[in-house]
Each structure stands twice: as C-alpha cells, then as structure tokens.
C-alpha positions in Angstrom: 20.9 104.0 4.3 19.1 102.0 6.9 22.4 100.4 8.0 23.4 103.9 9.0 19.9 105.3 10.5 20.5 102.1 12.9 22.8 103.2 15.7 21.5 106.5 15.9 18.0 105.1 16.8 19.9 103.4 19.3 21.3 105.5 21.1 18.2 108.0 20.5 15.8 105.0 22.1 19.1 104.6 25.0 18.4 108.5 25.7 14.6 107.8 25.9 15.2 104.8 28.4 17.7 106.6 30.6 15.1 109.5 31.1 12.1 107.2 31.2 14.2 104.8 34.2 15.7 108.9 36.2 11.9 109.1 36.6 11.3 105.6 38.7 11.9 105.1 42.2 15.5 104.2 43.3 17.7 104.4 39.7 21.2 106.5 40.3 20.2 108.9 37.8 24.1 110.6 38.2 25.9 106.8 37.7 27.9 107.3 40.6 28.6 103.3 40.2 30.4 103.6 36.7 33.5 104.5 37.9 35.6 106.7 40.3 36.0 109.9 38.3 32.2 111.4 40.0 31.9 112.8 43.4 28.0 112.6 44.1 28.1 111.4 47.7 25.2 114.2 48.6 23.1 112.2 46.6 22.8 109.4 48.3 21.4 112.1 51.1 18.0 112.2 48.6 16.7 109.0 48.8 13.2 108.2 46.8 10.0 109.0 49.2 7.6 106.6 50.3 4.9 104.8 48.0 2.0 106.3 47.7 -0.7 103.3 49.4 -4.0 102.7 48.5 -7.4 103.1 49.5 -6.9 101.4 52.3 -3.3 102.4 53.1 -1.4 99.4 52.3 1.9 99.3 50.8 2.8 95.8 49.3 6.5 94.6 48.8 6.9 91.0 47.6 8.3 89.9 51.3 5.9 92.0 53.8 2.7 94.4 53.7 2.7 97.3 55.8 -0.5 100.0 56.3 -0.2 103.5 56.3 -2.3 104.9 59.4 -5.1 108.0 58.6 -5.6 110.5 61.1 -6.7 109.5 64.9 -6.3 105.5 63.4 -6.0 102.4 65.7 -5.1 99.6 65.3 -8.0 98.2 65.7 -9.8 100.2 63.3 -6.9 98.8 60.7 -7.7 95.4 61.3 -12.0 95.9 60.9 -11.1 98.0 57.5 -8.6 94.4 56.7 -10.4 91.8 58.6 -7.5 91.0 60.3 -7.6 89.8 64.1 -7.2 92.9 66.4 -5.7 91.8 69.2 -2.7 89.4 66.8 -2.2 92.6 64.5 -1.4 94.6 68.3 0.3 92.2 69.2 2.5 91.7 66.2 3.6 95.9 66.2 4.2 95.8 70.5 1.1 98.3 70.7 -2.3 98.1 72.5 -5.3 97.6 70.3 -7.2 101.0 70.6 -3.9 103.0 71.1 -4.7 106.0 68.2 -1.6 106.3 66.1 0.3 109.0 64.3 -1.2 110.0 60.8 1.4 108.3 58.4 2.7 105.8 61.3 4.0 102.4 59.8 2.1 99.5 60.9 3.3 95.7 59.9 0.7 93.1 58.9 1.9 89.6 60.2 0.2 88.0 57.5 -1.0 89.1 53.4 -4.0 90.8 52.7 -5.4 90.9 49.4 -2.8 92.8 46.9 -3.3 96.3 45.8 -5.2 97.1 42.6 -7.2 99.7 41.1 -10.6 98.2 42.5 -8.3 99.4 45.9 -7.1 102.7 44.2 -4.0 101.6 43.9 -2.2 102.1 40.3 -1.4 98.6 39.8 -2.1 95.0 40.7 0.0 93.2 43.1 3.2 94.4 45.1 5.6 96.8 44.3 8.3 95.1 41.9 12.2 95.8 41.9 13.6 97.9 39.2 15.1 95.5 36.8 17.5 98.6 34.9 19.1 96.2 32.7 16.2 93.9 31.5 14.2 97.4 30.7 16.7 99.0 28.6 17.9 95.8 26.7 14.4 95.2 26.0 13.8 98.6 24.5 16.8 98.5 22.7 16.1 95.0 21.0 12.4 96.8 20.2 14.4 99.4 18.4 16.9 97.3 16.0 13.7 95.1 15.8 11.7 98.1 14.3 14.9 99.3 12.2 14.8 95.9 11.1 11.2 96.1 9.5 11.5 99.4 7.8 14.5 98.2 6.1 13.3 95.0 4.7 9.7 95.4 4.5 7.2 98.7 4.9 4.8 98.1 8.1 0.8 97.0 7.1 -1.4 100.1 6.3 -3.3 99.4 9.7 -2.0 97.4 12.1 -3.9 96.1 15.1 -3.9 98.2 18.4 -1.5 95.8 20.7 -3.5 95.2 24.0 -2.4 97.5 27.0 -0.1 95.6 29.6 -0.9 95.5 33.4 0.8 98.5 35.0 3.6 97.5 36.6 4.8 99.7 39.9 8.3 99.4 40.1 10.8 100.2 43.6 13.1 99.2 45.7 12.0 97.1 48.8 13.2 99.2 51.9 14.4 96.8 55.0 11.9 96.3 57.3 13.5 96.8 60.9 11.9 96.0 64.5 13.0 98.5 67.6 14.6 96.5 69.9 15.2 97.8 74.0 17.3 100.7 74.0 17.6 101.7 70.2 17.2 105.5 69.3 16.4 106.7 66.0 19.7 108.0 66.0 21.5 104.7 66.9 19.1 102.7 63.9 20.2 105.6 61.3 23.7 105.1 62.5 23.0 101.3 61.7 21.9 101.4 58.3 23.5 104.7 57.5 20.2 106.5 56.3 19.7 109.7 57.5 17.6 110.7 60.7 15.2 113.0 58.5 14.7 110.0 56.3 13.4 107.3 58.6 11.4 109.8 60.3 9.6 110.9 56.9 9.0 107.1 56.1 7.6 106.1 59.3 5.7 109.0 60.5 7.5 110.0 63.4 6.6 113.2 65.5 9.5 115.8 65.7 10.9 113.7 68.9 11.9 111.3 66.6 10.1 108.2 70.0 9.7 104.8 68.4 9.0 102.2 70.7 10.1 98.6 71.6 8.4 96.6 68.9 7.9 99.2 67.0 8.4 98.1 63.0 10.0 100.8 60.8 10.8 101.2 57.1 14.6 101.7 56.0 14.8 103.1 52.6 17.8 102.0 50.7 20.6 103.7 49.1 22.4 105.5 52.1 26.2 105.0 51.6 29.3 105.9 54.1 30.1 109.7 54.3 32.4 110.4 51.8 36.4 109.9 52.2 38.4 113.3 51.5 39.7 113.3 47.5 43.5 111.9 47.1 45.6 113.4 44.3 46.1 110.4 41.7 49.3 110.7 39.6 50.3 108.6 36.5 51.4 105.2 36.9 55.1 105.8 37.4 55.0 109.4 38.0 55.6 109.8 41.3 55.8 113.3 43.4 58.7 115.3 42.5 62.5 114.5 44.0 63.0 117.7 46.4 66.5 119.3 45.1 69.3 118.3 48.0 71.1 121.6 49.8 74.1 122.1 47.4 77.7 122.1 48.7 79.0 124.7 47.4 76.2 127.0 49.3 77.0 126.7 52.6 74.3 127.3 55.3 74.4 130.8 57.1 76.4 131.0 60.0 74.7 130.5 63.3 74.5 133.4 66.0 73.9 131.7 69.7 71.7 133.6 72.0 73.5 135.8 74.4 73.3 134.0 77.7 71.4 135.4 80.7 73.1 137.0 83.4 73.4 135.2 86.8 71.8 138.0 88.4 68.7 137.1 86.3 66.0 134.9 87.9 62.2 134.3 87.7 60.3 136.0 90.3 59.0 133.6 92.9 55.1 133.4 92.5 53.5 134.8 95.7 51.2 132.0 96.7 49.7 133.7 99.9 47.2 136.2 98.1 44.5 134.0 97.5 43.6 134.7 94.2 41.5 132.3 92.2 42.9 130.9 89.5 41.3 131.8 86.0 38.7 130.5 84.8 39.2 127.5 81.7 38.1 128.9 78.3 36.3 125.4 77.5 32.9 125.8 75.5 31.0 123.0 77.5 30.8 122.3 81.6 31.6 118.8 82.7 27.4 117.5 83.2 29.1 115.7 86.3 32.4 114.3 87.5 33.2 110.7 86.9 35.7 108.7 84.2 35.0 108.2 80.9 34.2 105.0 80.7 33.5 104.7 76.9 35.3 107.5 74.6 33.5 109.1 71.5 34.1 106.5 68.0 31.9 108.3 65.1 29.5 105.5 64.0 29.7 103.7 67.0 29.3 105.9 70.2 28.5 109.4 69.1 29.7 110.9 73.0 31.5 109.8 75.7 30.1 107.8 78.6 30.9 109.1 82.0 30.9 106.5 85.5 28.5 107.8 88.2 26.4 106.3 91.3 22.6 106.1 90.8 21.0 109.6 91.4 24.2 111.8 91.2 23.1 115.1 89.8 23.1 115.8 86.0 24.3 119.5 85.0 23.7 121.3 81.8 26.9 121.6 80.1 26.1 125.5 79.3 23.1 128.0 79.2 20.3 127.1 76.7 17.0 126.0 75.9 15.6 122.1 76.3 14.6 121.7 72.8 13.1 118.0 73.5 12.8 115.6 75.8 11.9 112.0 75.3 13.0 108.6 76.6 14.7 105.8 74.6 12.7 102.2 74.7 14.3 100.7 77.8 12.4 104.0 79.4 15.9 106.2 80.2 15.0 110.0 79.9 16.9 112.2 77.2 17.1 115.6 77.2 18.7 117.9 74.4 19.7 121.2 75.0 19.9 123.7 72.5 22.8 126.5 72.9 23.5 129.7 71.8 25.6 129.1 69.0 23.4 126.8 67.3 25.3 123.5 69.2 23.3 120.7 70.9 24.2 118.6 74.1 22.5 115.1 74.8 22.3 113.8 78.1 21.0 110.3 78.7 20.4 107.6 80.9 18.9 109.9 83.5 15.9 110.1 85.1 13.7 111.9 88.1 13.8 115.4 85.5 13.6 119.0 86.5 13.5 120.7 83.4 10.2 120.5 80.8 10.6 121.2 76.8 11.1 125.3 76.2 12.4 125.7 79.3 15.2 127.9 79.6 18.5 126.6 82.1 21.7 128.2 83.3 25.0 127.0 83.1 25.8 123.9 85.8 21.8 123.8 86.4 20.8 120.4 87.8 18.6 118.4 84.8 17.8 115.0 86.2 19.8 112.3 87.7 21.8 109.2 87.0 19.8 106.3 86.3 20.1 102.9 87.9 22.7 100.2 85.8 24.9 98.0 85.9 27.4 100.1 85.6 25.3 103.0 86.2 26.4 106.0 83.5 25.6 109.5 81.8 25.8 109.5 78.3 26.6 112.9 76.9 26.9 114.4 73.2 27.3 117.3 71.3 26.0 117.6 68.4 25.7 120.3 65.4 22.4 119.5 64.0 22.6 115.8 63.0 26.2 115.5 63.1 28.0 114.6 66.3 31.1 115.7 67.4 34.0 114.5 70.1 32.9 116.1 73.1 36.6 116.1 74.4 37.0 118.8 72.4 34.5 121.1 74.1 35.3 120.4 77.8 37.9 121.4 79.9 
C-alpha cells in the first residue's frame, strides 16, 4: 500500500515545486524550452522586474553591487550614506559628484559594500543567488520518497524536535551589467541584447526620453529572445505534399481565340507637351527630409532607417505634418527629434543639429527641423517607426 501511495506523492510534491519555482524571479513558468510544439514568444516580452533594494538602495549580485537612487539623490549623498569616496564613485558612473539623479536611476559601485541583510531591510543576507531549478526540485523530491520511506517502515516520534529555520535565500537571475559607450541610444543597446526598450527603461530609471549618457551603467535583464519566425507546416517523415494530377491527354486544352488586330488607322494620340501642366503629385506617405544617396539601406536589427549623404548644415525637412513628440541627443551630443504623425506613425531624424522646433510643437509638411551635423561622412539618419517597431522607410517615400 505504501508502494503505491509513492509516485503519487511525487508527482503531488513535483506540482508543489513547479508552483512554488512559477513564483521566483526568472523560471519559464510556460516550458517554452521542452520542445517545439509551444508558441510562447510574447513571453519572453514579460521579463521579471527589478529587485526590490534595501534600506539603503543596494541591489547585490554575486559579480557587482549597484544602488538604487531616492528622490533628488547625488551621488555624493550615495557615497556619505556608503562611505564610499565621492569623487571615485563619480568618476566610476561618468557623472559629476553633486549632479541630482533620477528617482530609481542605476548607479554602479566600483567596489563591495557590506551585503544586504535584514539589519539593512533587506530579506536576506548576502547577494541575490541564481535559481538553481534542478537542484530545488530534486531536493524536494528526494525529501518526499525520503518521508514515504519513514511512514512505511517505521511511524515518525510522537514529538519531534522543531528543525531550526534556514537563512532566507533570495534567489534571481543576474541581469548584464552594460556601460553606454559614445553614440549608443537606448534603442541601439535594446537592439543589442534584444530586450525591449520599455524594459531597460523600467530597470534603470530612465525619463520618458529614454537619455542615458556616456558612462552611464545600465541593467539588462535577461530572457529576451529573437522575434519569433512565422510557423512552417511539418508533415510526417516521408509524407511529402501531394503529387499535383498532370493535364490528361485525352482532354485537350480549349482552343485559343487571338485578339483581333488593331487597325492601321489606329494610333495613340501624341501627348501635348506645350500646356504646362504640372505633373501629379506622388501618392508617397513620407517627404524625402532632404536630397542625398542612401548611403546605408534599412537591415532590421542592425540599422533600423536608411542613412542619407549630405554637406554639413544642409537643411533637415519633416517628412509630413505632425507633432515633435521628443527631442533629445544621443551621447556623442547629435540632436534627435521624433515626430509624431497623424496616423499614429513616427519619423526619427538624427545626426542634426542647430534645431528649430521645441517638444509639442506642431510642424508642416517639408518644414525645416535642424541641420546636418558635421562627420566624416557627414549624414541624416532617418526612421519610421510604429511605436517600437521600425519599419523600411523605402516603403513610405517616393
């Protein structure tokens, strides 16, 4: 009878550890790894939200420590509450000691301060741990023959000893820790590690600009994947697609009536090419922003637009009537502006400078924005976008 009570224990303990391990940070909860008969690629959209810091806002990982900043923070203020150098913890992050930071900005300790614990606030002692599935639901397995075991052989003492309680452990997954570089966007760092925009901006802090700056030390959280590849039929091995049934011989094909041919008499009109009239207008969504060769054509995951040669201060024109929903500058200090159209499309223009338009501000079709920037080669970067997702530009200009 105990023989038989055995693998349903299992598998009811294996039930308790799957839900017990859906609840901690990281675990693929819909086992999109165990084969390829599951289509959960918006998953991997919902990756796990930041760690709750402690009292002092650090997050520990087992490879680096990294502070959470409060409201109207500096950096130097971090380093008294740490009693860390000021001036080596501005350093370290490529920011000026009293600069005041973003509530929820990411800042990177160069060196360990004491771990987390409760004395802290934090729910644990020491860093954040990876999530170790197998080892956690062997283990509770092996407790569950071992307990099986016992009532079968032996009853369990009358009162048994409380077991003392084990040191919480906090369990995650370690995001990467990545340092802006000149000329990285959030955009181009998402495209990177393929985590979306909304993602690294929640992690880090960032204000609805999305800036970062050169030095700048940002979180990554893992588990982004490639966008999903369009479903192929599978058939089974050596069933192949069905032999097409040849035209029959017997059948023969209709006969064939040529066209009547056109009498000689019969001619296009010659086009009168002394009236004047403009030709009509192209029925392309977007303006060119300027006139110049593509230099660089649009490649999803690499270049998300086209690049377009121009000389340094040749004007930049919106590509259509809209609204400047932001405008910001990357870290080598190019302008960007994004315009927001009617029909719910964005256009990016950057590597500009000397603007003319300020965020809200409505523009017209062909209105001058800013100018080329200096480079060697000097360029306009354009792109449209729908929302976060960028699209060939070729396809929206004449």
């Amino acid at each position: 009878m105990a023989d038989r009570q055995i693998p349903k224990r299992r598998v009811m303990v294996a039930g308790v550890a799957l839900l017990a391990l859906s609840a901690c940070e990281g675990f693929d909860v819909d086992l999109r790894d165990l084969g390829n008969g599951f289509d959960t690629s918006s998953a991997v959209q919902q990756l796990p939200g930041r760690p709750l810091p402690d009292d002092r806002g650090v997050i520990s990982y087992p490879n680096y420590q990294v502070v959470v900043a409060r409201q109207d923070d500096t950096i130097r203020g971090i380093a008294i509450r740490l009693g860390l150098d000021p001036n080596e913890l501005a350093r370290f992050n490529g920011i000026q000691p009293d600069t005041i930071l973003r509530r929820d900005e990411i800042v990177a300790l160069p060196s360990r301060v004491t771990e987390p614990s409760p004395a802290t606030g934090a729910m644990a002692t020491g860093p954040i741990q990876p999530l170790d599935v197998t080892a956690i639901a062997t283990s509770a397995l092996d407790r569950a023959d071992a307990g099986a075991d016992e009532v079968a052989v032996a009853p369990a003492p009358a009162v048994a000893p409380a077991p003392a309680p084990a040191a919480p452990v906090v369990r995650g997954t370690e995001p990467i820790r990545h340092q802006v570089v000149r000329g990285e966007t959030v955009f181009s760092i998402s495209r990177l590690y393929d985590v979306p925009v909304t993602n690294i901006s929640e992690w880090n802090g960032l204000d609805s600009e999305f800036t970062i700056r050169e030095g700048q030390f940002l979180l990554i959280p893992q588990g982004g994947a490639p966008a999903p590849r369009p479903a192929v039929d599978v058939t089974e091995p050596g069933a192949g697609t069905i032999t097409p049934v040849p035209p029959s011989a017997a059948t023969p094909l209709p006969d064939e009536t040529p066209s009547a041919p056109l009498p000689a008499s019969v001619a296009p009109e010659t086009p009168d090419i002394g009236t004047g009239a403009a030709p009509a207008a192209g029925n392309a969504r977007f303006a060119m922003p300027l006139q110049g060769a593509i230099i660089r054509g649009y490649a999803a995951g690499s270049n998300e637009g086209i690049d377009i040669a121009a000389s340094a201060g040749a004007n930049v024109g919106a590509a259509d009537s809209g609204t400047v929903a932001a405008v910001t500058t990357d870290t080598s200090g190019g302008a960007i502006v994004v315009l927001k159209h009617s029909d719910g499309l964005l256009t990016v223009y950057t590597q500009m400078e000397n603007l003319t338009v300020e965020k809200d501000e409505s523009v017209a079709r062909g209105q001058t924005i800013g100018q080329v920037r200096s480079g060697d080669p000097s360029f306009l970067h354009f792109e449209v976008r729908r929302g976060l997702q960028s699209l060939d530009p070729m396809g929206y200009l004449p």
